[in-house]
C-alpha positions in Angstrom: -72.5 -5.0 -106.1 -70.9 -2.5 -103.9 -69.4 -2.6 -100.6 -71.3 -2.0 -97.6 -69.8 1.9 -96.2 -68.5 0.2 -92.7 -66.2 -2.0 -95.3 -65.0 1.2 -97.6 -64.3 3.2 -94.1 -62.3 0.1 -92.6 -60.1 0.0 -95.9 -59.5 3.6 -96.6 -58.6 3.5 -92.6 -55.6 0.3 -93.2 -54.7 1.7 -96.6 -53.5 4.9 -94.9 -52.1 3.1 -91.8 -50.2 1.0 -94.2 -49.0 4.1 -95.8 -47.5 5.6 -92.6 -45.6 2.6 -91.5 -44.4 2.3 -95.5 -43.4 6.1 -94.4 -41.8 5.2 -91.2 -40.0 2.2 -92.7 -38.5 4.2 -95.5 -36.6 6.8 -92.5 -39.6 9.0 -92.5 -39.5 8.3 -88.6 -36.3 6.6 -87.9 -33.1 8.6 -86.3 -31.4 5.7 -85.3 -30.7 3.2 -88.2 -27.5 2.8 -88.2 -25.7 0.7 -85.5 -21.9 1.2 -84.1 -20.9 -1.4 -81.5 -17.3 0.0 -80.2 -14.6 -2.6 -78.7 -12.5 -1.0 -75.8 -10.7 -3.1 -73.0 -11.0 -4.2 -69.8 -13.0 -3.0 -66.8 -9.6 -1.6 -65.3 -8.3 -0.2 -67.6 -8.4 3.2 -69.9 -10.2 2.2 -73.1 -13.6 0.9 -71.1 -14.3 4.1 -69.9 -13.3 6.3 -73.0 -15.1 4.2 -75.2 -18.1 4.6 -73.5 -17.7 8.0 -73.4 -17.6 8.3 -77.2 -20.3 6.1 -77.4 -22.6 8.3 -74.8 -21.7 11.3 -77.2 -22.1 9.9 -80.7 -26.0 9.2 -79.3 -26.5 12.7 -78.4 -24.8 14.2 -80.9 -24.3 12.4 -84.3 -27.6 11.9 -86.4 -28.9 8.6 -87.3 -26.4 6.6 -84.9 -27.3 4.3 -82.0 -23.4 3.4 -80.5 -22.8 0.7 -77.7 -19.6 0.1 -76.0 -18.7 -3.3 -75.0 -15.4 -4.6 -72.7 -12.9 -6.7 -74.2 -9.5 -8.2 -74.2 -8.1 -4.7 -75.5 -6.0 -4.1 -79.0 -4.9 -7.8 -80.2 -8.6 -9.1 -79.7 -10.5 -6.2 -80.4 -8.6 -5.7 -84.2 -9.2 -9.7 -84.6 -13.2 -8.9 -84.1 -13.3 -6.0 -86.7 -11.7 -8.0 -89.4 -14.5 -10.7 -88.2 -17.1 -8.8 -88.2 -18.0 -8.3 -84.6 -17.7 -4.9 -84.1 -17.6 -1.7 -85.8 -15.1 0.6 -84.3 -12.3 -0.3 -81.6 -9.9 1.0 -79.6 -6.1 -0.1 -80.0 -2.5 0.5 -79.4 -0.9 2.2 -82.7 1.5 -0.8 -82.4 -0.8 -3.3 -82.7 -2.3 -2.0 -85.4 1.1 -1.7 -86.6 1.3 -5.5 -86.6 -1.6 -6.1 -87.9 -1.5 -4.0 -91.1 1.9 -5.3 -91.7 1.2 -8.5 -90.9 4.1 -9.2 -88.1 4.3 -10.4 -84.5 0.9 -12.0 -83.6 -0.7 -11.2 -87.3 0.8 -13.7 -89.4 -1.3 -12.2 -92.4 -1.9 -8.7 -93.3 -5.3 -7.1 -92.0 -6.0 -4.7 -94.8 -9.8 -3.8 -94.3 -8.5 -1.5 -91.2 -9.1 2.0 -91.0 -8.2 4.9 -89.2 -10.4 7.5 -87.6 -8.4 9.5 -85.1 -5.4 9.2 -83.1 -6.6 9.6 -79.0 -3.9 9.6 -76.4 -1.0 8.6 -75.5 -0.6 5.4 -74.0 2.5 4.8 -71.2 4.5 1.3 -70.7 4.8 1.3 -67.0 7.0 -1.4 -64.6 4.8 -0.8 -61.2 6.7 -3.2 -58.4 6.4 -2.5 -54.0 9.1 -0.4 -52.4 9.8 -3.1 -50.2 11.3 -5.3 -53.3 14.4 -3.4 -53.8 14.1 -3.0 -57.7 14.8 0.1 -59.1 16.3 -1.0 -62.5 14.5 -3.6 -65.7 18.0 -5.2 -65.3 17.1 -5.9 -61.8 13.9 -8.1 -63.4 16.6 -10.7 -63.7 15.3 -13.9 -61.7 12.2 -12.3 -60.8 8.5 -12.6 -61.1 7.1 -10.2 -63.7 3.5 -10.4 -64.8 3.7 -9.2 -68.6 0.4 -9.2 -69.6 -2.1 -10.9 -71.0 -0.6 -13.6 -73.7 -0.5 -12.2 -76.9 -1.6 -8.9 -75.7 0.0 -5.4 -76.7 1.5 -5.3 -73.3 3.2 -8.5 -73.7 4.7 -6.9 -77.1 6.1 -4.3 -75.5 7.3 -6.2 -72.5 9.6 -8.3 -74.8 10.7 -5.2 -76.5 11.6 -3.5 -73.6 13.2 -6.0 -72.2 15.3 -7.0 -75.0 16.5 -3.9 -75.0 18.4 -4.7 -71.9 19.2 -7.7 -73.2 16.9 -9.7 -71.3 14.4 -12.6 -72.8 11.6 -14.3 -70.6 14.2 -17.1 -70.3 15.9 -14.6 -67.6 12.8 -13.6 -65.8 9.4 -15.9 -64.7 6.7 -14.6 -66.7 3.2 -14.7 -66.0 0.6 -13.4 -68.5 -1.9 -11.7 -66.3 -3.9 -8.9 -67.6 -4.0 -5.5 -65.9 -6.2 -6.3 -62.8 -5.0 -9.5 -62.5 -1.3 -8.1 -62.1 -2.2 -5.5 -59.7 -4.0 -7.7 -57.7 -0.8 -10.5 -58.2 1.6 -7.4 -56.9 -0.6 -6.7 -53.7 -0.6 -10.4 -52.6 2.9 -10.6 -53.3 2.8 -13.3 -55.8 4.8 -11.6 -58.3 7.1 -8.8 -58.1 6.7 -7.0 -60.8 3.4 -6.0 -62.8 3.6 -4.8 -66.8 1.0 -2.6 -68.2 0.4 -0.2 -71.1 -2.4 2.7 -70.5 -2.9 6.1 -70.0 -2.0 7.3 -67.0 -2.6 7.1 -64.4 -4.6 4.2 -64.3 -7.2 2.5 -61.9 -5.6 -0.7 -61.1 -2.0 1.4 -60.3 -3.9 3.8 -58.0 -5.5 0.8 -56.0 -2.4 -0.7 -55.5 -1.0 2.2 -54.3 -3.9 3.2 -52.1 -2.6 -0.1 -50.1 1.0 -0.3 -50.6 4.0 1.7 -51.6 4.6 1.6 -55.3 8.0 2.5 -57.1 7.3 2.7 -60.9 10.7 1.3 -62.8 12.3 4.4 -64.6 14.3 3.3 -68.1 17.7 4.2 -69.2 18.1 7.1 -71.1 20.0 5.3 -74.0 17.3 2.7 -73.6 15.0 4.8 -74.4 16.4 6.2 -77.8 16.9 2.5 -79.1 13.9 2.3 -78.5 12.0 5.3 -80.3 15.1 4.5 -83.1 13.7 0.7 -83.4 10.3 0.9 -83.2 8.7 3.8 -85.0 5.6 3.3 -83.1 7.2 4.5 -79.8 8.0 7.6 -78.2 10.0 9.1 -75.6 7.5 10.0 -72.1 8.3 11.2 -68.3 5.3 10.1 -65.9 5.1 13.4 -63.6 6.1 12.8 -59.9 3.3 12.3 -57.9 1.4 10.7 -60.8 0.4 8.5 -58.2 0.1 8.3 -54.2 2.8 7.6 -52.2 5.4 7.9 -55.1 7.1 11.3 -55.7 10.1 10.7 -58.7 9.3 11.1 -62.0 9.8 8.2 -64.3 10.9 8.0 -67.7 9.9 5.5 -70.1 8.2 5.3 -73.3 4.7 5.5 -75.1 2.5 4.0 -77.7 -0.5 6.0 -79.1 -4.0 4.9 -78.1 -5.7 5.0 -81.9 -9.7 4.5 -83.0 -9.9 2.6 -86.2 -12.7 0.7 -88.3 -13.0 -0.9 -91.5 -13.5 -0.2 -94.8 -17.4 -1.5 -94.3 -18.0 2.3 -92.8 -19.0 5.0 -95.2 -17.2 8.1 -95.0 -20.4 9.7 -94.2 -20.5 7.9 -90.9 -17.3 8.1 -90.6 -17.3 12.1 -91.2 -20.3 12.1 -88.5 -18.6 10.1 -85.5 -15.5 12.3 -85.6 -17.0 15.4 -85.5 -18.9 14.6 -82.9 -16.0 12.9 -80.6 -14.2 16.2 -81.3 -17.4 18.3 -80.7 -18.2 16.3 -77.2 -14.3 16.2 -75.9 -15.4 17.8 -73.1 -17.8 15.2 -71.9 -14.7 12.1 -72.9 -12.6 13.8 -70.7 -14.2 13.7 -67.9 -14.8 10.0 -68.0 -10.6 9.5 -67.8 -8.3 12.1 -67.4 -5.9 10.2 -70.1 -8.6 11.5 -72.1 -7.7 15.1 -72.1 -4.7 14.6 -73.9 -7.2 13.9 -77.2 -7.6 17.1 -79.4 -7.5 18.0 -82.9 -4.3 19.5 -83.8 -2.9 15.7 -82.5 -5.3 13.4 -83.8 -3.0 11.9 -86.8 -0.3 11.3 -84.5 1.3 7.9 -85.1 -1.4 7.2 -87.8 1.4 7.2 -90.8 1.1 3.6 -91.4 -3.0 3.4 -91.7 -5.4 4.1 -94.7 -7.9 7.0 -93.3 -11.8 6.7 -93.6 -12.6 9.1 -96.3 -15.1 10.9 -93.4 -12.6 11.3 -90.7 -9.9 12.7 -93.3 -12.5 15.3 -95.2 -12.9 16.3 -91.2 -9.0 16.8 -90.3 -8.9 19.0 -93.5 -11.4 21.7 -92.7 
């Protein structure tokens, strides 16, 4: 016995809708499948904004990818959350990732899933203390109260590096590991005397502080310097402009790190391919969100990246 014509309408009718979803399901209708959560910093400093940046223009303009950037405790943590999992793509100082690949300082083992997708800006170790404290020299940190960064951090790395270089260990200074904010905010209410951080410049929690007192930013030694850039191959030789910041007209040298965006080797080198042409396509737009940002370009972009396998993608881009 047949069925009834209502019946034969009402299947022909779900037998077609089930064949659109099947069509949607299968990326018929899809143009955000596949998810990139980016790990930057914190809320003061450079890599929050930048990274959100890059993720605002890998929505518009790469194919197929929805990108969210989330703030974090900067390089240490965020390489710790790619080799867990947690994110997709971070933000980090070329040091850390240094470290990590070679498994040294705060990486007792190697992290070998990294990857490298392009080197971004320059990022400047800078000693920020109150005219009224009378330092002018790291040798004067002697006895004093420094706040080196969060522990563990990349700023606390350098910190010690720097300040070995003078020949000085945290036994000769007091140390307090405060992170970027909390240091500025340490140096306004006078509860240290010097405040440690490593970003592009100039940077938000500097320019408040200086907006309400009168900064001096510590200038190295010359000869410091090159022991320095001759140690640690990560490093190299930077003057901070006069004026940088308000209230403070001497330029100051000291030295830099590289601000780097890596992965793992979970991401395709098609994905990878698409998110750098699209950061170098939309630099424009990054820039504007941080004006360390306008130091990113092309012709620069495997600077300090010696040490790190490439993504496939991002390498196939840097050779056309």
């Amino acid at each position: 016995m047949g069925l009834p014509k209502f019946f034969k309408r009402a299947l022909t009718a779900g037998l077609a809708l089930a064949m659109a979803v099947t069509a949607i399901g299968c990326g018929g209708g899809e143009s955000k499948d596949t998810f990139i959560n980016i790990a930057t910093g914190g809320t003061a400093g450079t890599y929050y904004p930048i990274g959100g940046a890059i993720a605002e223009v890998l929505n518009k303009d790469a194919q197929g990818i929805n990108a969210s950037a989330q703030s974090t405790g900067a390089s240490v943590a965020n390489i710790n959350m790619l080799k867990d999992k947690q994110v997709d793509m971070a933000i980090v100082q070329n040091d850390i990732a240094y470290y990590a690949v070679n498994g040294m300082e705060m990486f007792e083992n190697k992290v070998e899933n990294l990857r490298g997708i392009a080197s971004l800006y320059p990022e400047t170790c800078q000693f920020v203390t109150l005219e009224e404290s009378g330092i002018k020299n790291i040798a004067d940190l002697k006895g004093k109260r420094v706040a080196v960064g969060a522990a563990g951090s990349g700023v606390e790395g350098n910190v010690r590096q720097i300040l070995k270089a003078y020949g000085l260990t945290y036994d000769d200074i007091d140390e307090q590991f405060l992170s970027f904010a909390e240091g500025a905010s340490a140096l306004k209410d006078g509860t240290v005397d010097v405040a440690c951080l490593t970003a592009g410049y100039p940077t938000a929690s500097v320019q408040d502080v200086a907006s309400q007192k009168k900064i001096r930013l510590i200038s190295l030694d010359n000869e410091k310097v090159e022991s320095l850039v001759k140690e640690y191959p990560f490093y190299t030789k930077t003057s901070i402009p006069a004026g940088t910041y308000q209230g403070f007209d001497e330029a100051v040298q000291t030295v830099s790190v590289m601000a780097i965006l890596v992965t793992t080797d979970k991401m395709t080198d098609e994905i990878g391919y698409s998110i750098t042409k699209a950061i170098f396509g939309g630099l424009d737009r990054i820039s504007a969100a941080h004006s360390a940002a306008k130091a990113i370009s092309k012709d620069k972009a495997l600077d300090g990246m010696d040490f790190i396998k490439m993504n496939g993608g991002s390498e196939k881009f840097f050779k056309e």
